[in-house]
N, C-alpha and C positions, 0 to 999 in steps of 0.2 A: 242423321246429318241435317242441318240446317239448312233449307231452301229459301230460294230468293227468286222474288218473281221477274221475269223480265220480258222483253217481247222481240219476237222470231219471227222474221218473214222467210218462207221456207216455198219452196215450189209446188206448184199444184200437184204433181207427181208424188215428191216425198211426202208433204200430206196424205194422201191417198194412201200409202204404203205403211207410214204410222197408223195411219187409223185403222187399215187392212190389219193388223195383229192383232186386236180383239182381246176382251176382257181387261186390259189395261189402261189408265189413261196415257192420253196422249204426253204428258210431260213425264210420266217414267218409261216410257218408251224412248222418247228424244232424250232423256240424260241418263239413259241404259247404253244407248247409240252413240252419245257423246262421250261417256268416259273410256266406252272400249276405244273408237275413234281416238282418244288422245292417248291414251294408253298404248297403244299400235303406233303413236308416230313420239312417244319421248322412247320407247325400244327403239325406231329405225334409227334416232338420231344418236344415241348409245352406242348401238351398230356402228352406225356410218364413222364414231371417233375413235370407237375401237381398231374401225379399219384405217383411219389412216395415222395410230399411233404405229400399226404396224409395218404403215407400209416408210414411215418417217426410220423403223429401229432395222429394215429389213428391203426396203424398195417396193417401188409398188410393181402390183403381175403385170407379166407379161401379156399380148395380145392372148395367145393361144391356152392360159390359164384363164382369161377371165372369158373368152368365148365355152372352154370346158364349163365353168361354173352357171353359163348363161342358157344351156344344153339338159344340164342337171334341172336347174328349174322350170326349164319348160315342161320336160322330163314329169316332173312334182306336180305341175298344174298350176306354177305362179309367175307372180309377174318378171319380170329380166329385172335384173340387178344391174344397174349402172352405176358404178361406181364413182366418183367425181373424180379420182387420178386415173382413171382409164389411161392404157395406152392406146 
């Protein structure tokens, strides 16, 4: 794939942390990091219209269905799901 250079001001911290992975350079590290990172958030947002085509053909959960749901993921080890039509 084609690269393109550009410039990144990045935190002392994540520097450190790139560079702490070893044997790689630094720019396939950060657009290894970058496409999972966007890759993980055009999924949530996928997610997020799947959920409210359903809650548009079907209403959206109830308190006590989406505190269950927020139970299970703690449950899992992730983060709470907030859904935007919460009740």
């Amino acid at each position: 794939m084609k690269k393109r250079r550009i410039t990144l001001n990045l935190s002392e911290d994540v520097c450190n942390a790139l560079e702490g992975v070893g044997g790689r350079s630094l720019s396939v590290v950060a657009d290894e990091a970058l496409a999972e990172a966007l890759a993980s958030r055009a999924h949530r947002t996928a997610l997020l219209g799947w959920l409210d085509e359903l809650d548009a053909e079907h209403g959206a959960a109830d308190a006590h269905t989406l505190a269950a749901a927020d139970a299970l993921l703690d449950a899992a080890g992730l983060d709470s799901f907030e859904h935007k039509h919460a009740a």
